[in-house]
Residue frames as qw, qx, qy, qz and C-alpha x, y, z in Angstrom:
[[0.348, 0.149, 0.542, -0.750, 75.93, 111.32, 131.29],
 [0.201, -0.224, -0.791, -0.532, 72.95, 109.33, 130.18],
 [0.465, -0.452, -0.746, -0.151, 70.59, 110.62, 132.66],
 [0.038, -0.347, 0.486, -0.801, 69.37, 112.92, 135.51],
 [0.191, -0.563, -0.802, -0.056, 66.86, 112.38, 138.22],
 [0.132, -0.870, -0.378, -0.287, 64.85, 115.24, 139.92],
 [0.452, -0.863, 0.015, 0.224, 67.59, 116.25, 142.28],
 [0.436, 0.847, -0.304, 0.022, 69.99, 116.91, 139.41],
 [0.310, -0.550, 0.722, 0.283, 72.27, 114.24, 140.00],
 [0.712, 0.441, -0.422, -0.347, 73.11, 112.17, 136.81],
 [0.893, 0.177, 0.406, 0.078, 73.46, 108.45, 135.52],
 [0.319, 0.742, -0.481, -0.340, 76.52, 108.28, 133.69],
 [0.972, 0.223, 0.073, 0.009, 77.59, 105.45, 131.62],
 [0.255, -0.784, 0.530, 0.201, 81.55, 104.31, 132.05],
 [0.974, 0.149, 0.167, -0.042, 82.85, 102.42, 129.39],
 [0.232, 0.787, -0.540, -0.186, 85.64, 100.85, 128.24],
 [0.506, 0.172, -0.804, -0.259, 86.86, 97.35, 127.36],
 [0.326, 0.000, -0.897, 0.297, 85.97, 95.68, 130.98],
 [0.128, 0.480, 0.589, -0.638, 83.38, 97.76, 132.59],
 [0.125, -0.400, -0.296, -0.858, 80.45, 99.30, 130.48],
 [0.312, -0.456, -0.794, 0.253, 78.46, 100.04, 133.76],
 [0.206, -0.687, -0.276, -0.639, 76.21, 102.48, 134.76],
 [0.397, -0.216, -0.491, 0.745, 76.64, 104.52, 138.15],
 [0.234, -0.799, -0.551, -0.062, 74.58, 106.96, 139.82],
 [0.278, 0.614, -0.124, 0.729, 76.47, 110.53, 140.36],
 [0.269, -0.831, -0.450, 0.187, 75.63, 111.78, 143.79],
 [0.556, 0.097, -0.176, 0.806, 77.52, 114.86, 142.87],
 [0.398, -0.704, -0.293, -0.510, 74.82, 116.48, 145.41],
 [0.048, 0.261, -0.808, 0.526, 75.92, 114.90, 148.09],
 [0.637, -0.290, -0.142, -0.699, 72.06, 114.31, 148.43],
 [0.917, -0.297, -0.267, -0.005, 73.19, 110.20, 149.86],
 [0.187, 0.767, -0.419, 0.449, 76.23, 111.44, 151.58],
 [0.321, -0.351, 0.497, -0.726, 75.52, 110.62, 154.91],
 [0.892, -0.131, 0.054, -0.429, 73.12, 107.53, 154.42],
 [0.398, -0.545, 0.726, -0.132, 74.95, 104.76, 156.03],
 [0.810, 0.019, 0.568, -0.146, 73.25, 102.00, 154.26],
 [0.768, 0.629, -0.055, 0.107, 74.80, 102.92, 150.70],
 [0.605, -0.427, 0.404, 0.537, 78.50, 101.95, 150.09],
 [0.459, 0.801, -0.208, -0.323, 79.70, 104.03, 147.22],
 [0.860, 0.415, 0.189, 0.228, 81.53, 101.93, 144.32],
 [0.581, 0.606, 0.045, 0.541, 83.95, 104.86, 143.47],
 [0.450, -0.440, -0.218, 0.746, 85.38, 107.17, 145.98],
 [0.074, 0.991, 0.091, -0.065, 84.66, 111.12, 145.46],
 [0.669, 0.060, 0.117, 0.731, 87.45, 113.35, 144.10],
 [0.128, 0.163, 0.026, 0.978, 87.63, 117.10, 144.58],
 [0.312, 0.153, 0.579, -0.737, 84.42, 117.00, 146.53],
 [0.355, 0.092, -0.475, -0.800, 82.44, 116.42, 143.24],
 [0.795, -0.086, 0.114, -0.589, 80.51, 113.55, 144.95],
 [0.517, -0.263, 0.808, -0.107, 80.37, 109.52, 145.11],
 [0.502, 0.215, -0.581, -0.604, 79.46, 106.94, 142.43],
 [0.738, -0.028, 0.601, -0.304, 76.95, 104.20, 143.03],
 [0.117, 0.170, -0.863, -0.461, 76.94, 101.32, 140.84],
 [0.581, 0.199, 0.280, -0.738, 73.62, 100.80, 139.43],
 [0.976, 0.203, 0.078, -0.022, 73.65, 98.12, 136.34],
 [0.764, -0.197, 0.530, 0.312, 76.40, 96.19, 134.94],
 [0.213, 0.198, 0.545, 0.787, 75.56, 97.37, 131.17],
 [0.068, 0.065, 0.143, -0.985, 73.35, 99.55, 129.62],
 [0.432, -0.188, -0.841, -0.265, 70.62, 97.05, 128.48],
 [0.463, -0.552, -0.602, 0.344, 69.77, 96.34, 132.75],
 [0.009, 0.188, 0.251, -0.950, 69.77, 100.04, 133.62],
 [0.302, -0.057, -0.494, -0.813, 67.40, 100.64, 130.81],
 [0.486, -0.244, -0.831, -0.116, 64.94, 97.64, 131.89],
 [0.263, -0.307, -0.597, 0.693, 65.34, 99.02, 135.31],
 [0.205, 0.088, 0.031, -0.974, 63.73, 102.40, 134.07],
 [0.203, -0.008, -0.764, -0.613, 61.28, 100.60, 132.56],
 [0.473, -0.393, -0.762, 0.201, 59.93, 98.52, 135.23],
 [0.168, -0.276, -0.518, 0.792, 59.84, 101.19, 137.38],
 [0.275, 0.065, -0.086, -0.955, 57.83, 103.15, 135.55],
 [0.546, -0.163, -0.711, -0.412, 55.35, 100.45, 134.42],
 [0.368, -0.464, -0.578, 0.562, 55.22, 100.18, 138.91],
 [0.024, -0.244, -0.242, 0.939, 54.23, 103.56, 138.67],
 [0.465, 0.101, -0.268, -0.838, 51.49, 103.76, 136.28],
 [0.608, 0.175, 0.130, -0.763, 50.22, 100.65, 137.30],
 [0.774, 0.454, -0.285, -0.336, 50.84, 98.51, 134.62],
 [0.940, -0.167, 0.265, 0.134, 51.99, 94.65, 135.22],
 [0.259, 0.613, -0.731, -0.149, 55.90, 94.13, 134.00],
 [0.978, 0.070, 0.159, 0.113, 57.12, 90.55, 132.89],
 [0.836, -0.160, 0.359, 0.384, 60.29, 89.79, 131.14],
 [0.618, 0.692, 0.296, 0.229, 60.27, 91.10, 127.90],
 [0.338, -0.310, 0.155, 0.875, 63.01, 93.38, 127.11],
 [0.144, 0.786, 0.571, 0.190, 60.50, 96.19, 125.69]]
């Protein structure tokens, strides 16, 4: 886990020689039901779905970034920052 958001599900980070990608837990069930998201991983033992969210952990990271910088306001560009 590298991450919750406010409805306690977590960002975990799967890695191993071919995939270091980052997925979204829903192990709420909280997107269960929303028709427009196709989960990446299949649930097991009810524990919830995985979305795939970046590729590595570099683009997840950026992602947070940006978003926030959209939230406060504040112009994003390129920079890895």
């Amino acid at each position: 886990m590298i991450g919750a958001d406010a409805g306690d599900n977590f960002y975990v980070l799967i890695c191993n020689e071919y995939t270091p990608y980052v997925y979204y837990w829903d192990r709420t069930h909280l997107h269960a039901y929303d028709d427009k998201l196709n989960h990446d991983i299949a649930e097991q033992d009810e524990c919830g779905h995985l979305y795939l969210v970046a590729t590595d952990f570099t683009t997840f990271f950026n992602q947070v970034i940006e978003q926030l910088n959209e939230e406060k306001g504040r112009p994003t560009d390129d920079r890895n920052t």
